[in-house]
C-alpha positions as CSV (number, residue, x, y, z in Angstrom):
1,X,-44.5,56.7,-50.8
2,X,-44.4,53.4,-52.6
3,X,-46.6,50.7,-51.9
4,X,-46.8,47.2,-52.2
5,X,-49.1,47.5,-55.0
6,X,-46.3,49.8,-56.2
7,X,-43.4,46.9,-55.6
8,X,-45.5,44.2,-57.1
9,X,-45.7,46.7,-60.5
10,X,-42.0,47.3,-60.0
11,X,-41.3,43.6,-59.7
12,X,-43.5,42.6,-62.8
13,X,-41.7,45.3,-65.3
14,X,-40.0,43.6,-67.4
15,X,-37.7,47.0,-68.6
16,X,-36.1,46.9,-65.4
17,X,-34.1,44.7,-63.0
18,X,-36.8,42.9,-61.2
19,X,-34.7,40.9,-57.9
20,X,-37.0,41.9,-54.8
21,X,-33.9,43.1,-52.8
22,X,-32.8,45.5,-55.7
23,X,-36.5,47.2,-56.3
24,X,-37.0,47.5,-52.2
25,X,-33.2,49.1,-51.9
26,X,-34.1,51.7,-54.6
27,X,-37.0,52.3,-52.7
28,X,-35.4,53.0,-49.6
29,X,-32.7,54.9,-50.9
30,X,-34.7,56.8,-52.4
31,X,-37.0,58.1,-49.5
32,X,-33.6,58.5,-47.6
33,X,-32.2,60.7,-50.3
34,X,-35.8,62.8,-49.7
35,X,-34.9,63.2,-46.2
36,X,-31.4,64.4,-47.3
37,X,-32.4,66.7,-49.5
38,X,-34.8,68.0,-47.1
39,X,-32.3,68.2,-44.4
40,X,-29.4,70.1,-46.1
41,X,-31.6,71.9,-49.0
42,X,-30.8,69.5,-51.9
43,X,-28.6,66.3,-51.7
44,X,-25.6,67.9,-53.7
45,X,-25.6,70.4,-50.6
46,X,-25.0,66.9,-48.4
47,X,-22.8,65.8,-50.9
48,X,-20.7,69.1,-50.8
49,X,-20.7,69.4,-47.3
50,X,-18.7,66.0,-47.3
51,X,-16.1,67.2,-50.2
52,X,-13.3,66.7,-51.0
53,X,-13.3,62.6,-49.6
54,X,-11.6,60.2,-51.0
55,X,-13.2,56.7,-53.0
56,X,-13.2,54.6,-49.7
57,X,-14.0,57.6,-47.2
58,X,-17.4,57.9,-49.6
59,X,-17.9,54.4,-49.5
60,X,-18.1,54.6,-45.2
61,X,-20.3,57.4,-45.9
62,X,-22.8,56.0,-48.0
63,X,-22.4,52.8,-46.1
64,X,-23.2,55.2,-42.9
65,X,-26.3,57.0,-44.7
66,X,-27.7,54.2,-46.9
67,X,-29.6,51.3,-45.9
68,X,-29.0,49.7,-49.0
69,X,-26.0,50.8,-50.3
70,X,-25.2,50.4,-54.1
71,X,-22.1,49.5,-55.2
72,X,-19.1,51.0,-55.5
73,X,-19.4,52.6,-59.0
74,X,-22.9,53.7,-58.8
75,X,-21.6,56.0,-56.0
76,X,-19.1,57.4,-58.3
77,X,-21.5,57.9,-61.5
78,X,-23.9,59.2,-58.9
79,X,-21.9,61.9,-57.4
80,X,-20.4,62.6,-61.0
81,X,-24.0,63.1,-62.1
82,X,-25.1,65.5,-59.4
């Protein structure tokens, strides 16, 4: 679990993106793709479990399951990678 000792690293990397908003959604995100995984066995088992959708129907879900939800194209690289 990240703390804000953790963020404040994040936040003072300069290899990364370091906008506040961005570091706490990939935070968030992540611990909700945990609980995914841990809930279906491994989050391409969610993801399959959802197939076939179309571009905007994985958009709403995302949307749905995501507090911060990235956009559009890092869903589809995402999904592509998994």
């Amino acid at each position: 679990k990240y703390t804000e000792k953790d963020r404040a690293r994040l936040l003072a990397d300069a290899g990364i993106i370091r906008n506040r908003l961005k570091v706490n959604a990939a935070i968030v995100n992540a611990q909700r793709i945990l609980d995914l995984k841990k809930e279906h066995g491994s989050f391409k088992n969610w993801l399959d479990a959802h197939h076939p959708l179309t571009k905007d129907e994985w958009t709403k879900l995302f949307k749905k399951n995501l507090t911060q939800y990235p956009p559009r194209y890092s869903v589809i690289h995402m999904t592509h990678a998994i």
